[in-house]
N, C-alpha and C positions, 0 to 999 in steps of 0.2 A: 350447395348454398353459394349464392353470388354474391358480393360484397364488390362496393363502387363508394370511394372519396373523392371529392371535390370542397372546393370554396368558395362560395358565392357568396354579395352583398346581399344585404337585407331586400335590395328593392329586386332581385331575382329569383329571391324565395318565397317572397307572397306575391305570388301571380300565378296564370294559370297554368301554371306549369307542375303547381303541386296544392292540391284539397289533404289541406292537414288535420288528422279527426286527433282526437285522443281517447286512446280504447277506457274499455269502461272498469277493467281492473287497475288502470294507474290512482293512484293516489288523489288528491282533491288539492284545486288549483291552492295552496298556501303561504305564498309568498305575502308578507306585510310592510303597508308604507317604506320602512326603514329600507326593506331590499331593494324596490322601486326605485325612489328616490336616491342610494348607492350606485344602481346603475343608470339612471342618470346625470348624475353629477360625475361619474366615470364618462359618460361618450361626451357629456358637456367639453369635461375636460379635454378631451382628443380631439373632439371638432374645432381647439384652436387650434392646429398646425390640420386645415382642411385634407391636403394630400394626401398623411400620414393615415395609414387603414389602423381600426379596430376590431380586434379579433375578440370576439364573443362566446368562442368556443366550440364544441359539435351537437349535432342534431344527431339523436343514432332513430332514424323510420325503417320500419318495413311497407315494403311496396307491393299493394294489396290489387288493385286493379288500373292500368292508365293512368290518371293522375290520381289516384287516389293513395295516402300513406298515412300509416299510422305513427304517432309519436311514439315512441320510448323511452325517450331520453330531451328534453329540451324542454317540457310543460311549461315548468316557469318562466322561462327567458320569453316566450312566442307569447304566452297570456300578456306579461308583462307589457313587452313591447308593444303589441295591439291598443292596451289601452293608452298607452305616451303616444300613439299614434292619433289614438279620436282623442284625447287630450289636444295635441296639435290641431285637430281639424275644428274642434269645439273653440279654440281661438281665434284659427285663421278668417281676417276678412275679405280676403283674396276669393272669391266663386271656385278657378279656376284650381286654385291650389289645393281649397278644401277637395274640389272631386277627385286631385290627383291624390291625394290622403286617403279619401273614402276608397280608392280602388286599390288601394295597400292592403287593405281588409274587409274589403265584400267587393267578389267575385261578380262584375257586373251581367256576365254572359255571353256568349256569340252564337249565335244559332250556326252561322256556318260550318263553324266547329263543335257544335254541338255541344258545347260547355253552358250548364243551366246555373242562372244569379241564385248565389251561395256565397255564406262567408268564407271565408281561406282558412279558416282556423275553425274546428269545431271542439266545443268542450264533450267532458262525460253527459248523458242525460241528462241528468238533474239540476246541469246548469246549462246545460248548450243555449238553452230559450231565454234564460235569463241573460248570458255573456250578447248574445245575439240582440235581444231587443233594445235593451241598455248603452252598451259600448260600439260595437260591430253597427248598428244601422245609424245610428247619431245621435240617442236620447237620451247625452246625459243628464239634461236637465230634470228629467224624470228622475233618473236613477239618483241625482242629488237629493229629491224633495221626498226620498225615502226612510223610514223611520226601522230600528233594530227590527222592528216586529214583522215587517212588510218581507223579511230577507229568510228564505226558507231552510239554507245553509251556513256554516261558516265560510266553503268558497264565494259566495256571494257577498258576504258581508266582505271579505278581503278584497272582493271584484270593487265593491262600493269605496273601500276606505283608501284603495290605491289610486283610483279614477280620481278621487279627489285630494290626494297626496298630488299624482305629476297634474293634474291643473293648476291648483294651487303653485308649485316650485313652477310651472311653465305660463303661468298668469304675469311670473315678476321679471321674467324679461321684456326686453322691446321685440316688437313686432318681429323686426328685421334680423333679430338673434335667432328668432325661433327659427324661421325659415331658412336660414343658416345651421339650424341644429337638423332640424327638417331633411335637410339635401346631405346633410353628411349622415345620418341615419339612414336613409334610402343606401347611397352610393357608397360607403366606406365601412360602414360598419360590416362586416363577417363572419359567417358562419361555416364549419367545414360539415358540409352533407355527407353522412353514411349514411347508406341504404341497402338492404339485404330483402330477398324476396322470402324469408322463414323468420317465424316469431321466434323462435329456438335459437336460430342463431345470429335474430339481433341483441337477443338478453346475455348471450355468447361474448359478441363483441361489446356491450355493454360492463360486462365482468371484467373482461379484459382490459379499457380502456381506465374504471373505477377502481377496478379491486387489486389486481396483480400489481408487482413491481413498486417502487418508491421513487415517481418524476425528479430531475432537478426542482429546485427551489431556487428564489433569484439568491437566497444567499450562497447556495452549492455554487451560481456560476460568480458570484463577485469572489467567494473562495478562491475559487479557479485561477479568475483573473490577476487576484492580490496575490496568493501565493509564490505565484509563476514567475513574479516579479522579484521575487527572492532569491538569494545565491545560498551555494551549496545547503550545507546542512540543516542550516536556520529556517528552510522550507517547510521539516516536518515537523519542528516546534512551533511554528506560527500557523498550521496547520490544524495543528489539536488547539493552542491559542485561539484561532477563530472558531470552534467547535466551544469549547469553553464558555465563549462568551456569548454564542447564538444560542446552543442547547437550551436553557433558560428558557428564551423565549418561545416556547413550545415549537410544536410541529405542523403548524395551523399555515396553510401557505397564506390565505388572506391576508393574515396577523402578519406574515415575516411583510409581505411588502407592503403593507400601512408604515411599517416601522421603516425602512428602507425607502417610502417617499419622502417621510417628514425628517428622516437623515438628511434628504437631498434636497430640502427644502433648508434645512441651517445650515447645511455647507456653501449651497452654491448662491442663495437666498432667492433664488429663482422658487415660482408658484406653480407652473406646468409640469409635471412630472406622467405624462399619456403614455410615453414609452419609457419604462422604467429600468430596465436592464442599459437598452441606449447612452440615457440620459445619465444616470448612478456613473456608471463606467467613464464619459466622456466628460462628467463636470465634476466628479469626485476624486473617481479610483485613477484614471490618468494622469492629472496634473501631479498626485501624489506620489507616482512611478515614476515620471519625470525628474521628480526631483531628488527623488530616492529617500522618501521617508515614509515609505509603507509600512515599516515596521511601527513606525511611531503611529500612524493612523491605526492600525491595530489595537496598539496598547492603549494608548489614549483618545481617540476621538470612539473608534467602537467599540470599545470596554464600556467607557461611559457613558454614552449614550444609549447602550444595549440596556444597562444600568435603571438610567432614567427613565426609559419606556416601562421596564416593568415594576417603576415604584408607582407610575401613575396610574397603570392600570389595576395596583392593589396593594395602593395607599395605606389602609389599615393593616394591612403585616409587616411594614416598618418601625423600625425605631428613630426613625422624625420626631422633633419637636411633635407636641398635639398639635399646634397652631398650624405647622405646615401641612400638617395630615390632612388636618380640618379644611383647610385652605385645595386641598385638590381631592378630596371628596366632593367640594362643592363644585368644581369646575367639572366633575364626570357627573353630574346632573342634567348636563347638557345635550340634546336629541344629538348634537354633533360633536365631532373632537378635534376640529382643525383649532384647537387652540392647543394641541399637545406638542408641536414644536416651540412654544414658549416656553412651557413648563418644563420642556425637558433641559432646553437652552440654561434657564434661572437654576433648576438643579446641578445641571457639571458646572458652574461656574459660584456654585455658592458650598459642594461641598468638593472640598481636596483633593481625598482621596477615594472619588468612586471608582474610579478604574482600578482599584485596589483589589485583588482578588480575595485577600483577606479582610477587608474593611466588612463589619456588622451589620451589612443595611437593613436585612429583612429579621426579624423576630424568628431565633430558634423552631419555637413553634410552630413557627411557620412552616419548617420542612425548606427555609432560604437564607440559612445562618449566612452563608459564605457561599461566594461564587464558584471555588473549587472544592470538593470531594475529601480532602485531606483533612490532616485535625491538627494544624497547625492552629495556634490562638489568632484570636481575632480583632480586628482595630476596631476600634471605637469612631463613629463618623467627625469626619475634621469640618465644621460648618462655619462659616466664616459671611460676616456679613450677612444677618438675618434677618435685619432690618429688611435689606433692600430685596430679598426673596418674599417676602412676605409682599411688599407693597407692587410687585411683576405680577405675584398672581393675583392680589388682589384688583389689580387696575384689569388684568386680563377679564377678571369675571365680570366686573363692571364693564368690559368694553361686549364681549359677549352676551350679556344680559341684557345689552342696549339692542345686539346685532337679529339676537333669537328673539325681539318682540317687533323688530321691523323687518323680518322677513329676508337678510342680510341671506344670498347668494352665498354657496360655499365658496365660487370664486373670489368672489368681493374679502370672503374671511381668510382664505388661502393666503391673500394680498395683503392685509391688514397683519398676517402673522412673519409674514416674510422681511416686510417694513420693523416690524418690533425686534427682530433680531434681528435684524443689521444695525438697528441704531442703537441695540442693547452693544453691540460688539465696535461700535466705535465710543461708545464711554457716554451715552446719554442718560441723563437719569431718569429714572424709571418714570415720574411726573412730568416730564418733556418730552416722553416718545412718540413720535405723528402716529405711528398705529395701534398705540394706546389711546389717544384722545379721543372724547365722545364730544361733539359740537353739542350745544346747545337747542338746536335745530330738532336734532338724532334726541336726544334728549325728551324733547318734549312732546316729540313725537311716538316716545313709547310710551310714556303716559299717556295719551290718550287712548293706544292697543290696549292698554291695559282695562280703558272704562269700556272701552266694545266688547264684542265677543270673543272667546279663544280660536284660538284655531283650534285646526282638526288633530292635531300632534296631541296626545295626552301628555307627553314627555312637558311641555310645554306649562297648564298651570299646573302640574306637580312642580317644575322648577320653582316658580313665581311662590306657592306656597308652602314649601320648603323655606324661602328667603324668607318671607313674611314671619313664619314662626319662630326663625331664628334672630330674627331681628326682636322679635317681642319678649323671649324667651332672653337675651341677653349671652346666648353661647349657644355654640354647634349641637345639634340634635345626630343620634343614630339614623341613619335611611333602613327599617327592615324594609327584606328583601321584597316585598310581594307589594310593595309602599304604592296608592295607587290616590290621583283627585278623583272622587267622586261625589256628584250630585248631592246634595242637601233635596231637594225639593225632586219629585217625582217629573219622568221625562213628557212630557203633553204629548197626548194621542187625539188629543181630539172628540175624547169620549170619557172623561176624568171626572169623577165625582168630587169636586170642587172642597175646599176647605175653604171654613170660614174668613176672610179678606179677601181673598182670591177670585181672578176669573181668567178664562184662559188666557187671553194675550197674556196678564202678569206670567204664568208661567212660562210659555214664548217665549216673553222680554229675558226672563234671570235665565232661560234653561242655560247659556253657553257663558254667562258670567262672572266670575271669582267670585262675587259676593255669594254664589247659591255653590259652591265646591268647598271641600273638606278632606283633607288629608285622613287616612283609612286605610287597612291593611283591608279591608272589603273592596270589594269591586262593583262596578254600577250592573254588574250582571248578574251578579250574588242578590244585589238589590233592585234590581229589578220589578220584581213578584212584591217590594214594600211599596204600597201608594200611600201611605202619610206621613207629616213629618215626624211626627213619636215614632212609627214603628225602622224609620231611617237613621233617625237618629240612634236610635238602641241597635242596628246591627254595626252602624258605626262605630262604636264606644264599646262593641260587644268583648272585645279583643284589648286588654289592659295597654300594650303597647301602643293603640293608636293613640293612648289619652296624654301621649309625651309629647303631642303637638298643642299647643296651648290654644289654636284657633280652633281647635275640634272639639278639644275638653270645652269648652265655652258653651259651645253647644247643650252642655248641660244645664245648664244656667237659662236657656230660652223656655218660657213656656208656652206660647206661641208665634210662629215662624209665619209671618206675615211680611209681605213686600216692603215695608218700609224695614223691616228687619235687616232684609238682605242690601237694600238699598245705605244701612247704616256698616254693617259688615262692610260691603266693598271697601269704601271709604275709608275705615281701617285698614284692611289688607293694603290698598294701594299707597296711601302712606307710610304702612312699610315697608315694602317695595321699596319705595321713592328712597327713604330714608339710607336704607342698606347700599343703596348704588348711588347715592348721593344726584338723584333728579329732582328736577325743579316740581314743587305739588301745589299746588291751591287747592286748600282743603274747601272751599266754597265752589269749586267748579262742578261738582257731581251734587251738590243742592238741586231738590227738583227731579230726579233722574230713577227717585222711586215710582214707578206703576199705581201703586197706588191712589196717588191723583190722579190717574189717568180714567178712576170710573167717569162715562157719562163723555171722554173725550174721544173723536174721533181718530182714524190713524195716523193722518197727517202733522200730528198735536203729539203725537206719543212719543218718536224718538229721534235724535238729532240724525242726520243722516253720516255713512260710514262711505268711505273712497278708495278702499281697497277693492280689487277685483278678487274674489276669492270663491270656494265651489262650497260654500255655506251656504245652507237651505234656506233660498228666498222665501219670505214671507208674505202674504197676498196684503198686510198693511206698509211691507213695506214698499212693495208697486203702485199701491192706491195713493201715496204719499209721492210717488214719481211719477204720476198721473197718466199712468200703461192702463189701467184700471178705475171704474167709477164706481162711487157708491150707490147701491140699488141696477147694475150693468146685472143682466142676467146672459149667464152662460150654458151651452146645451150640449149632451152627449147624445145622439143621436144612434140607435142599433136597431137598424133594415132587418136583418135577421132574425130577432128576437120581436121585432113589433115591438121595441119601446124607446123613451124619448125621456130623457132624464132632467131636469132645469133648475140650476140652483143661481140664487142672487147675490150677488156680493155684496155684505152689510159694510157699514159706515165702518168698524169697528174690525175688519179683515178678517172676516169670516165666508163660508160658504154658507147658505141655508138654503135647505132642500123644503120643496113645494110640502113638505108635511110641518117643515117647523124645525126640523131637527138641524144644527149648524155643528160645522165641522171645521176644525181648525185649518186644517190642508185640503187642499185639492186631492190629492193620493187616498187620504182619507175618507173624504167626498165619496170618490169614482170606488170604492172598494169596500164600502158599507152598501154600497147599491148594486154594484157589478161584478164582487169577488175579485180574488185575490192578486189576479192580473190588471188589472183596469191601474191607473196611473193619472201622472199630468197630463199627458197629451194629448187622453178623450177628451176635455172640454173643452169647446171652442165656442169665438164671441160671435157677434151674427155675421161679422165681415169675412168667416171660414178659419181665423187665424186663432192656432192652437196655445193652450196656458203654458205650454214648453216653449214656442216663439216668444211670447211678451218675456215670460223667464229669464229666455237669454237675452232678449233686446235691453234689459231692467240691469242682468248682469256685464253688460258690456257698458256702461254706462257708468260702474262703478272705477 
């Protein structure tokens, strides 16, 4: 068995140099939004100091024939990154660049060399066709205008919901960042190639690289580095000392260096932390040796701090005030956590004695009476100045709540958090911190995210309706565990047997709304298989617990769920919203804004227009209103092979209607009532050749 390591950039590993399949006993591609968009916002972060390489870990292939290698080991990382790559090329307006993007991942050919056009990355069967048609050749706009039903897997639905995760996060940059993200992805980012010519014993060195042994951890090496710095004996006390105070935070290497950036983020109040061992070391642990009070950095700043991370991350097994429990319960509702160097900042500074190994933070029962082992008694927390703990976190949520409905860049929050604690530590009050303050601008601008659609994050209106209920409720609600927004009104397929007020657009209009979502220990999957509002309502409510959201219990009190319904809901929800974070609402600005007057009105009439660029599935009233598209424009799908010729007209009202009468809400829809399960946006074209994927994008670039 031969075994070969090397290191190579990303842009040396998809090229012809390696056809990477993944055998069909590996597991199924599972990575979701969240993990995407983590590594992205990791190579974000490193592609500020461009030079500096990013290492991304190994690839363990067997090498099957010439260029041909099977995955082992890396699935995630390579799917992943392929799509951040047609996410890039799906933005670029560059020709030139986009091809260099496209040749990142599909294998254009050489006949010289006998290399036949193929992607670079093949998935198992059951998805290869789909990674391939969708991502890999350039269709995302297809793959956006796709509905749960259309997706024959879960790896496909993950294919979908990550595609439109990093568009989304890589929509909100400038042009010129991407392409800067772009060039350090090719050229900096890293991977160390193993490769063995025996499947035996790449699963061999797969064992060995996962399973054997216990790696350092970056705290094993800041251990290393603080101890060392100690004189005689007091070495192997501070030793077990910093053992004491890490144990705690489990054994999760992730988790040690999340906690160990946003240390190095309230020490040095620097926002870059790409190279972390470096950086920790050179702007932490150094100056601290220098001066010789490593012991005290020990006791006190990592005691405490170590302290802090893990009351926030479980807030309810303390003995906190309820208010401040309640108070970072609310802020872990958030899809992100770059607001966890505030919080931990406001805790050492608001109780005494957390570096206290005896002090009582966590609840007995918790199994985290005491930070040491011994049965010495226990202090009681010293909490001092509650006042202004409360009004930090509370101003953080607000400024967060502002940041997560306009789309606020981890960088951007990274920054805003670093700002807060610097000016917390020069004596600012908490109501005069620049990176607490939400402009007026910022403000107003998320009430109006609020009246559009949600985004594609579910984390996102579960926050929103969380806040809403407890605002209305008048005190903090439990989050159970399985806590999920889901639909009120059934998802439009295009083929729904209508309720009474209703007609497809209305359901269109509210499907991504607040006003048509509902706090629910159900799930819209569970629910599913309900198409009406009674029998949605009853799996909603089915479960006693959801009914301690007061916006859901309401729900029972509706007898019929009509547009103007949900149009009056909103309006509540978003005024409280408004209310709880203290934003500007004009409760008259969503007058008008129910679908329901919209019978008899054209599309251009139906809804105000939205300016975000985002991978939300275009609507064919919303292009007809951009004037991509006419009313009565007939479009054709044309199949040489089959001898037939498909033609549907586009109604006033953004609809398809096919030559029998029958009208379809989507195009996807259209093409796959008539041409099966593959058929998509891209078959219909107008008479000028130019496909309903081209207007798509040309409609979404314009937002």
């Amino acid at each position: 068995m031969a075994i070969s390591a090397f290191e190579l950039p990303l842009g040396k590993v998809f090229t012809s140099d390696y056809q990477l399949s993944i055998p069909s006993f590996q597991r199924a591609y599972s990575w979701r939004p969240g993990n995407v968009l983590q590594l992205l916002d990791d190579v974000r972060f490193a592609s500020q100091t461009q030079e500096t390489p990013y290492f991304l870990g190994s690839l363990i292939l067997v090498h099957d024939d010439d260029r041909a290698y099977e995955v082992i080991d890396g699935q995630q990382r390579l799917v992943s990154l392929t799509i951040i790559i047609a996410a890039l090329r799906e933005l670029e307006d560059d020709p030139a660049l986009a091809h260099d993007l496209t040749n990142l991942i599909l294998e254009p050919g050489d006949r010289l060399r006998h290399i036949e056009a193929a992607p670079r990355l093949t998935l198992r069967e059951r998805d290869a066709d789909f990674f391939a048609s969708y991502v890999q050749e350039g269709n995302l706009e297809s793959l956006f205008d796709l509905r749960d039903m259309d997706m024959a897997t879960n790896a496909q639905r993950n294919i979908h919901d990550n595609a439109q995760a990093a568009y989304d996060n890589l929509a909100g940059m400038e042009a010129q960042e991407r392409r800067r993200l772009a060039s350090y992805l090719v050229n900096k980012v890293t991977l160390v190639m193993v490769t063995t010519d025996d499947l035996q014993g790449a699963h061999r060195v797969f064992d060995v690289m996962n399973m054997r042994g216990m790696p350092l951890t970056v705290s094993d090496v800041f251990k290393s580095k603080a101890v060392s710095a100690i004189d005689g004996t007091a070495q192997d006390q501070y030793a077990a000392r910093w053992d004491d105070i890490m144990d705690p935070l489990g054994d999760d290497p992730a988790a040690c260096e999340a906690f160990f950036r946003d240390l190095h983020l309230v020490v040095s109040h620097k926002v870059d932390c790409s190279r972390l061992i470096d950086q920790f070391v050179g702007d932490v642990l150094n100056p601290r040796i220098t001066a010789g009070d490593i012991k005290t950095f020990i006791d006190d700043v990592l005691a405490s701090y170590a302290c802090a991370w893990r009351i926030v991350e479980q807030p309810t097994s303390t003995n906190l005030p309820p208010q401040v429990v309640s108070a970072l319960v609310a802020l872990r509702d958030y899809p992100n956590d770059d607001w966890k160097p505030i919080a931990m900042w406001a805790l050492v500074h608001s109780i005494r004695n957390l570096n206290n190994r005896d002090t009582a933070v966590f609840r007995s029962s918790a199994g985290h009476a005491r930070f040491s082992k011994d049965t010495r008694e226990s202090a009681g927390l010293d909490i001092h100045d509650l006042d202004r703990l409360m009004q930090i976190l509370h101003a953080t949520d607000r400024a967060w709540g502002v940041d997560c409905l306009n789309r606020v860049a981890s960088a951007q929050r990274r920054t805003r958090a670093a700002t807060t604690v610097r000016d917390l530590e020069k004596g600012v009050t908490p109501n005069a911190i620049a990176g607490l303050r939400v402009d007026q601008t910022a403000a107003r601008l998320a009430v109006i995210r609020m009246r559009g659609e949600m985004p594609n994050d579910p984390a996102v209106p579960r926050l929103l309706l969380i806040r809403a209920n407890e605002q209305k409720n008048g005190y903090a609600i439990s989050r159970p565990r399985s806590l999920s927004a889901v639909h009120i009104m059934p998802e439009p397929t295009g083929k729904d047997d209508l309720e009474a007020s209703w007609t497809q657009s209305d359901l269109e209009y509210w499907a991504e709304r607040l006003g048509n979502m509902a706090l629910s220990q159900s799930s819209d999957e569970r629910m599913s298989k309900f198409t009406t509002f009674e029998q949605r309502r009853a799996c909603m409510l089915a479960l006693a617990i959801s009914q301690q959201f007061p916006l859901t219990r309401e729900l029972e009190d509706i007898g019929t769920c009509t547009p103007q319904t949900l149009a009056a809901r909103q309006r509540d929800i978003i005024a409280l919203i408004a209310q709880y974070w203290q934003l500007p609402f004009d409760e008259h600005a969503d007058q008008g804004m129910s679908t329901a007057d919209n019978h008899g009105m054209t599309a251009d009439q139906i809804e105000p227009e939205t300016h975000t660029r985002s991978s939300r599935r275009v609507t064919i009233a919303a292009v007809l209103r951009a004037g991509l598209l006419t009313p009565g424009e007939r479009l054709t799908w044309q199949r040489p092979r089959k001898g037939e010729l498909w033609v549907a007209e586009v109604t006033p009202l953004g609809r398809l209607r096919m030559e029998d009468g029958t009208e379809y809400a989507t195009p996807t829809a259209a093409a796959r009532a008539v041409g099966g399960a593959s058929a998509g946006l891209n078959v219909w074209k107008r008479s000028d050749g130019t496909s309903l994927a081209d207007i798509w994008k040309q409609y979404r670039s314009r937002q």
